[in-house]
N, C-alpha and C positions, 0 to 999 in steps of 0.2 A: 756834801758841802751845800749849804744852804748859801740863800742871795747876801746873808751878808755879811757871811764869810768871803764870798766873791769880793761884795765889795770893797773891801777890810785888804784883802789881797792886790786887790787893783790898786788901792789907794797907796799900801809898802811901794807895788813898783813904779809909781809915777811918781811918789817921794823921793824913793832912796834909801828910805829907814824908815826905822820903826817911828821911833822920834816923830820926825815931818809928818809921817803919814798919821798918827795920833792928834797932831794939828789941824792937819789938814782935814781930818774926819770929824774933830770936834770931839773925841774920845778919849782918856786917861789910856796913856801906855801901857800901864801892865795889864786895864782889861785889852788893849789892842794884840799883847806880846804872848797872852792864854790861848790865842787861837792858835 
């Protein structure tokens, strides 16, 4: 697991979802939902 898979991870559980956290990260879902 690299840093930003970490962070990709961290960002799902303070979202809630994939959704949110692809917001919140600034990143398209389905690259966020490959990891």
């Amino acid at each position: 697991m690299d840093l930003k898979q970490l962070r990709y991870f961290i960002g799902i559980c303070d979202a809630g979802s994939i959704t949110g956290a692809a917001k919140l990260l600034g990143v398209a879902q389905p690259a966020l939902s490959k990891l």
